[in-house]
C-alpha positions as CSV (number, residue, x, y, z in Angstrom):
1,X,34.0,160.3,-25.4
2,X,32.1,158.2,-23.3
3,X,32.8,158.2,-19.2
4,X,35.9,159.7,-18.1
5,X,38.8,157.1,-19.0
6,X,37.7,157.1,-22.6
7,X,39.8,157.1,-25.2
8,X,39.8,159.1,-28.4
9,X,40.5,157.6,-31.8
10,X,42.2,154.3,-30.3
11,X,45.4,153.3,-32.8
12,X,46.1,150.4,-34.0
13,X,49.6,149.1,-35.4
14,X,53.1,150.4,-34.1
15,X,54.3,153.7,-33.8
16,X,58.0,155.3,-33.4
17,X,57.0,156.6,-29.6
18,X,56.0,155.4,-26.8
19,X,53.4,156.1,-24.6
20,X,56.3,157.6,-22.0
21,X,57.9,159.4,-24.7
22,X,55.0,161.3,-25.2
23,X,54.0,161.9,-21.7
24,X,57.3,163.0,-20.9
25,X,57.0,165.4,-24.3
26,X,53.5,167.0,-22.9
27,X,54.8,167.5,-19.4
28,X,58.3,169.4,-21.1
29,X,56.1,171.4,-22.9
30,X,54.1,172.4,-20.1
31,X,54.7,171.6,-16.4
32,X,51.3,173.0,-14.8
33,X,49.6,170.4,-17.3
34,X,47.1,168.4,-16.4
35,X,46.9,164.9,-16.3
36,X,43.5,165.0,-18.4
37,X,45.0,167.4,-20.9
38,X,47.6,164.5,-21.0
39,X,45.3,161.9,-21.9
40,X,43.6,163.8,-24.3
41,X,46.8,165.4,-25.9
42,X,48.3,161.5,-26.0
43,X,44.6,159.3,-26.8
44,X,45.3,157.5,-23.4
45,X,43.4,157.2,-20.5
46,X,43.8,159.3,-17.3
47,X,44.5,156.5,-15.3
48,X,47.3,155.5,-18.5
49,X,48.6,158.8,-18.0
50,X,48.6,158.6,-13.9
51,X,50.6,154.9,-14.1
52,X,53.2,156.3,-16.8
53,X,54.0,159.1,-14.5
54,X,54.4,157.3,-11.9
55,X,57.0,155.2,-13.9
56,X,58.9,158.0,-14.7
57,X,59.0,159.5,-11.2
58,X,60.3,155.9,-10.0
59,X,62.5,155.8,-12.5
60,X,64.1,159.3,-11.8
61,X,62.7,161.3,-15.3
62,X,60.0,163.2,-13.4
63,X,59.1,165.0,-10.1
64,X,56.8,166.8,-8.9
65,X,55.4,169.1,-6.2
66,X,52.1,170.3,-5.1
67,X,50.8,174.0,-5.8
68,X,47.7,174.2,-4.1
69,X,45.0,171.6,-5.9
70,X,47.6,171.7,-8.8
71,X,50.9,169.4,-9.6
72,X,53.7,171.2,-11.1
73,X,55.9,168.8,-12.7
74,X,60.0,169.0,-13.7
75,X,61.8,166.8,-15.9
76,X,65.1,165.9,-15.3
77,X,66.8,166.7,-18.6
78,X,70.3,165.0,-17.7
79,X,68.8,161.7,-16.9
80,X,70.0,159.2,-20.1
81,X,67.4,157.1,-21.5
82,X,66.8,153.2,-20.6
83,X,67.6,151.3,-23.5
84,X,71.1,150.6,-23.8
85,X,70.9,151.4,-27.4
86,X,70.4,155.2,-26.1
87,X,72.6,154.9,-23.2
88,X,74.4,158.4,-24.4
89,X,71.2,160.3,-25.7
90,X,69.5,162.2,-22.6
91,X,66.2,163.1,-22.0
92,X,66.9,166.8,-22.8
93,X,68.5,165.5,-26.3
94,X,65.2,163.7,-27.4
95,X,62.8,166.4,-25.9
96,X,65.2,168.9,-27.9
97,X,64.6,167.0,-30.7
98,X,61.2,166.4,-30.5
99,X,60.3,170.0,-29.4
100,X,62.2,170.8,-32.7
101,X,60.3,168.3,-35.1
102,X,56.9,170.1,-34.0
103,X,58.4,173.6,-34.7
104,X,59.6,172.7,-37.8
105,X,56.9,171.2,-39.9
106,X,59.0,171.9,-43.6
107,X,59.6,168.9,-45.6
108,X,63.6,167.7,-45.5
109,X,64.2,166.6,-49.2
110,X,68.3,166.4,-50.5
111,X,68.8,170.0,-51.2
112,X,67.4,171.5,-48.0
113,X,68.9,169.1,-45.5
């Protein structure tokens, strides 16, 4: 990386998440993370990272408080998501389901469904 808002291996083309989605995912999986690991973990830039969590504190997904020089975030795992496509399916149901996809990296095929 070049300077400190680089970011690794740009992507091209679509993907099935969105930036949010998988900011949301790295702060679930740790709330004392930090908002470089973020931007590394994601390929976005810090200052991606910083405008996407403030998105999703407006919006009422995230807070967070201050520990010392730290930020401690907490996701609010009853808040539905946006799209009213998903209006029943929570924040705590996709993270649920996302934390499980990672865990389980076995191949579905017909017989072990």
């Amino acid at each position: 990386m070049t300077g400190m808002d680089a970011v690794p291996e740009s992507h091209s083309g679509w993907t099935f998440l969105t930036n949010h989605a998988r900011v949301l995912a790295s702060v679930a999986d740790d709330p004392n993370v930090r908002i470089r690991d973020i931007a590394a973990r994601c390929r976005l830039t810090e200052r991606a990272v910083q405008r996407i969590i403030a998105d999703l504190e407006q919006a009422g997904y995230l807070s967070h408080t201050r520990e010392g020089r730290a930020n401690a975030y907490r996701v609010i795992p009853g808040k539905v998501l946006r799209h009213p496509a998903e209006a029943s399916l929570t924040v705590g149901s996709l993270l649920a389901l996302l934390a499980r996809d990672e865990v389980d990296h076995t191949p579905r095929t017909a017989d072990n469904r």
